[in-house]
C-alpha positions as CSV (number, residue, x, y, z in Angstrom):
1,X,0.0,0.0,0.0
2,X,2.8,2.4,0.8
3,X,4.5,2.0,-2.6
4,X,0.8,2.5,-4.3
5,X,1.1,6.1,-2.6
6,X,4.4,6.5,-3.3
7,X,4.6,5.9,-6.6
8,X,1.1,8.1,-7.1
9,X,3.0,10.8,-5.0
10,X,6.2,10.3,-7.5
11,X,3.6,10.4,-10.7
12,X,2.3,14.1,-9.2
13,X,5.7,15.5,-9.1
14,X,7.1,14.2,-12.5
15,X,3.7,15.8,-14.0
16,X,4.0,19.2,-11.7
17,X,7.7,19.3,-12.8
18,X,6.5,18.9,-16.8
19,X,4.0,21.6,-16.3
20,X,6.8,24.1,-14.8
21,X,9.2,23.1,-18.0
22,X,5.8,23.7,-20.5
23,X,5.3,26.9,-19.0
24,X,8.7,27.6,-19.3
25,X,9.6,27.1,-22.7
26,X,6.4,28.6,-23.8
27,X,7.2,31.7,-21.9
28,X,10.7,31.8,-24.0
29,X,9.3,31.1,-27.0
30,X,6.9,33.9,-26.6
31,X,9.5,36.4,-25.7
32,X,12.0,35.2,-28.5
33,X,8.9,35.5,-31.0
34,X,8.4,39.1,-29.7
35,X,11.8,40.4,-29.8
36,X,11.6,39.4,-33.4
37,X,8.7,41.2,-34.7
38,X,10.2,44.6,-32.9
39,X,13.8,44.1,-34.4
40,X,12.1,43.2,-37.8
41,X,9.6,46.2,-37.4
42,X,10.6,49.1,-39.3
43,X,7.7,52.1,-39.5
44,X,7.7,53.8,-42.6
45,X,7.7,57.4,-42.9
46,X,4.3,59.1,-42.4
47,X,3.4,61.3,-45.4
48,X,1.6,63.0,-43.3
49,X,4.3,64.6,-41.3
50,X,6.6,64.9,-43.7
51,X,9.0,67.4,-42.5
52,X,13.0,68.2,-43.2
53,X,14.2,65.2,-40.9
54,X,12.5,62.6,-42.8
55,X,11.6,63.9,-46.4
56,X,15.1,62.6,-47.9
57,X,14.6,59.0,-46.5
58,X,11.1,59.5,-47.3
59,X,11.7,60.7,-51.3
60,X,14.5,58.2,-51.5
61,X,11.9,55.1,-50.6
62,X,9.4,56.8,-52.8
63,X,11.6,56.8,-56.0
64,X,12.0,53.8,-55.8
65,X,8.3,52.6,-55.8
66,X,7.5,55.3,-58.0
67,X,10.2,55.9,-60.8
68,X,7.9,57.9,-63.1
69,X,9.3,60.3,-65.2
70,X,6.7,62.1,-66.8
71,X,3.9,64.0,-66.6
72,X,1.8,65.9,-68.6
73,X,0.1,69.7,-67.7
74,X,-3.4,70.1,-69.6
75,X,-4.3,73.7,-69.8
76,X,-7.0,75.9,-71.4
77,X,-3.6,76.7,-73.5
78,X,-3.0,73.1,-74.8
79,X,-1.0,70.2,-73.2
80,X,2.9,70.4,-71.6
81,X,4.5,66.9,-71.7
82,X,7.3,66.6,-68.9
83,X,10.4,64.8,-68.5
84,X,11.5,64.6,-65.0
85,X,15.7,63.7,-64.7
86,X,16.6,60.3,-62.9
87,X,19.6,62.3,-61.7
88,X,17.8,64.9,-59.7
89,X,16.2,61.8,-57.7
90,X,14.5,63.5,-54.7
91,X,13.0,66.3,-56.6
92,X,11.9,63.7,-59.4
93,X,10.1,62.0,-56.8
94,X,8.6,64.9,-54.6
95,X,7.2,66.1,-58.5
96,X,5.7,63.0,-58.8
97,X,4.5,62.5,-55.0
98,X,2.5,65.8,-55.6
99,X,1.0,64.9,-58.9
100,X,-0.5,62.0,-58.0
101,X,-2.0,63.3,-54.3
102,X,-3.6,66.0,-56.9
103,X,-1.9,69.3,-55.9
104,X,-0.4,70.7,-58.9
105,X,-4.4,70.0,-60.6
106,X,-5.3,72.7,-57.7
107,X,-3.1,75.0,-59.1
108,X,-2.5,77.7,-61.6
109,X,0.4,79.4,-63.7
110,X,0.1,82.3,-61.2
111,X,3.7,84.3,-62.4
112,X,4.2,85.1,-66.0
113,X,7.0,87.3,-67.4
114,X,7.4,87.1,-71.1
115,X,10.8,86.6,-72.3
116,X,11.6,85.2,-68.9
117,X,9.7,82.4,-67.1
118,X,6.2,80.9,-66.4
119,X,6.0,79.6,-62.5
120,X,3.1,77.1,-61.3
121,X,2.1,75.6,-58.6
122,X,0.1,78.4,-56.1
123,X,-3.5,79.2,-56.8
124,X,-6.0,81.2,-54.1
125,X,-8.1,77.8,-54.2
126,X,-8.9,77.0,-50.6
127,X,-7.4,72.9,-51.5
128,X,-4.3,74.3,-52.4
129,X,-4.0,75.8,-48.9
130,X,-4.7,72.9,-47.5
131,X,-2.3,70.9,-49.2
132,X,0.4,73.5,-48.6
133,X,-0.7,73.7,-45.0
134,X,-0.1,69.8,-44.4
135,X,3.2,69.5,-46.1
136,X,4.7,72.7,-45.2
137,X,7.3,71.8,-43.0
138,X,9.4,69.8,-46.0
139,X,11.6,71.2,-48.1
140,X,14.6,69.3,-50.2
141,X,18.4,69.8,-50.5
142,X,19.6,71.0,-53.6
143,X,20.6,68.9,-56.3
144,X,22.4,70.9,-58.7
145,X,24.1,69.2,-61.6
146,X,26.5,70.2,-64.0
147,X,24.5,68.9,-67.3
148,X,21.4,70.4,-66.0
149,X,21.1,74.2,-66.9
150,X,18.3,76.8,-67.1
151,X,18.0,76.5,-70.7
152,X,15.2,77.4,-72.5
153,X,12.3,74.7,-71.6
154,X,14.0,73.9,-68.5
155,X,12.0,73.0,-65.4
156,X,13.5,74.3,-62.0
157,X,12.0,74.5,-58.3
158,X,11.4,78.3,-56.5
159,X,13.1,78.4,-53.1
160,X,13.0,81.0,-50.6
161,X,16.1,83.4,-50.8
162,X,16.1,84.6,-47.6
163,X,17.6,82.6,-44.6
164,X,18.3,79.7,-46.7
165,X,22.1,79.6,-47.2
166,X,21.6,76.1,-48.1
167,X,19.6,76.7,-50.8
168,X,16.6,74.1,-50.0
169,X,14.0,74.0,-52.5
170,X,10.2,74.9,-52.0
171,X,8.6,71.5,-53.4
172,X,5.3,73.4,-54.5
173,X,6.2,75.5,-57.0
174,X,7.7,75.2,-60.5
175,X,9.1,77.2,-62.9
176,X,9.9,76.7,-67.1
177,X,12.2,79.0,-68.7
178,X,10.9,80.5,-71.7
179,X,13.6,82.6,-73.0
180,X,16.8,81.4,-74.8
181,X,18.1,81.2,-71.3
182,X,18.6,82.3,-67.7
183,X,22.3,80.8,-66.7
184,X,22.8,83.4,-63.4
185,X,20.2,80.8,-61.7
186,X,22.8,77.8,-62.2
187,X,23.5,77.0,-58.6
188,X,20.6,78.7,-57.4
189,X,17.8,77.1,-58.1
190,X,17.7,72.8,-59.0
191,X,16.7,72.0,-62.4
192,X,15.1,68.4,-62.6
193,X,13.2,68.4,-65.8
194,X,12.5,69.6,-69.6
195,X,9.4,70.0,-71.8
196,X,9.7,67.4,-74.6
197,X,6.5,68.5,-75.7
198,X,4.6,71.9,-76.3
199,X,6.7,74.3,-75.6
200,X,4.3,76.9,-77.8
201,X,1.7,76.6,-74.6
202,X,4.2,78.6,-72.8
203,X,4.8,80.5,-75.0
204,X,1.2,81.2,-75.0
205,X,0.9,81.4,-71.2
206,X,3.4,83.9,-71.3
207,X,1.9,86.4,-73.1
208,X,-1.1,86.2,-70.6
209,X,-2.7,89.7,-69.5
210,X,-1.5,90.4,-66.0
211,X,-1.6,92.4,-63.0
212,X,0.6,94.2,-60.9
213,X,2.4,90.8,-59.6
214,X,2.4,89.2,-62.7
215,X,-0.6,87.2,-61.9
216,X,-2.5,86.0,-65.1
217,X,-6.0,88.5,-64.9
218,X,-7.7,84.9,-65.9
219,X,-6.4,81.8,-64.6
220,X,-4.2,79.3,-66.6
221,X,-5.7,76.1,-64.3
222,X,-3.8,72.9,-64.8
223,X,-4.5,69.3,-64.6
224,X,-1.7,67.5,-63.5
225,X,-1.2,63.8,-64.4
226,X,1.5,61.6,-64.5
227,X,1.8,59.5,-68.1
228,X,4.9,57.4,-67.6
């Protein structure tokens, strides 16, 4: 009778001892399994608070998901077809970023100097204030290349000229250069693109009735959309 109970009592603690070891290696498993998915996790940059810490690493994922390189400008004028330069990457990519979130199709030709330039990309539309007011705290590093001059047809960024010894570009607006050529802005402003098609729209859009800042008295709207 005595080994009955003792071999019962023996059978208990071999079972108690292989529910301690379960629980155990469970528990580690667990653990290792978590520590896994943290180290693997990597959060991608927010578009929505893009700002000058991230918009590099942001613009440098984005190219290469998006490698696009042109788009097309409808206006009341006739059609401007685009070609964005693969060696301008992060302003390639912020072009295309805000074509396809439909910002530049909120927007107008708003400066026009004949003999000079046609700039884009501002309109008093309240959606373009909105737009501007979420992704206003980005801006990009120049990328100024040696091949890539303000020729005529060129397409260059605007950047602000005050406090900005680094010369960081304003991603919403756009000029093309409609004169033979405007070589003092080498160095000053990035050029990343070319009009490969329909250059006579601006030459049209230049010669646009304006007011006192240059401002076309009726709009030249565009529809933005990128083609390839």
């Amino acid at each position: 009778m005595s080994k009955f109970y003792f071999l019962i009592i023996l059978l208990i603690l071999v079972l108690i001892s292989c529910k301690k070891e379960e629980k155990k290696t469970s528990f580690t498993k667990q653990n290792n399994s978590t520590v896994k998915i943290i180290k693997a996790e990597k959060k991608p940059v927010n578009k929505d608070s893009l700002n000058n810490k991230n918009a590099v690493a942001y613009f440098t994922e984005y190219g290469k998901q998006n490698k696009e390189t042109q788009v097309i400008f409808i206006t009341r004028h006739g059609d401007i077809t685009i070609k964005l330069y693969k060696n301008t990457p992060l302003h390639r990519a912020s072009f295309i970023f805000l074509t396809k979130i439909g910002y530049f199709s909120t927007t107008c030709f708003h400066r026009v100097v004949n003999g000079f330039i046609a700039q884009g990309g501002n309109s008093e539309n309240r959606e373009t204030v909105n737009i501007r007011n979420k992704y206003k705290h980005y801006t990009l590093p120049p990328e100024f290349r040696k091949n890539r001059k303000h020729k005529r047809g060129a397409l260059a960024i605007a950047r602000d000229w005050e406090d900005n010894p680094k010369k960081l570009s304003t991603p919403f607006e756009f000029y093309f250069i409609q004169s033979k050529g405007e070589h003092h802005l080498n160095n000053e402003h990035t050029v990343f693109g070319e009009v490969i098609k329909g250059m006579h729209v601006i030459d049209r859009i230049v010669k646009e009735d304006v007011d006192v800042d240059e401002w076309p008295f009726t709009d030249v709207l565009i529809e933005a959309k990128v083609i390839k």
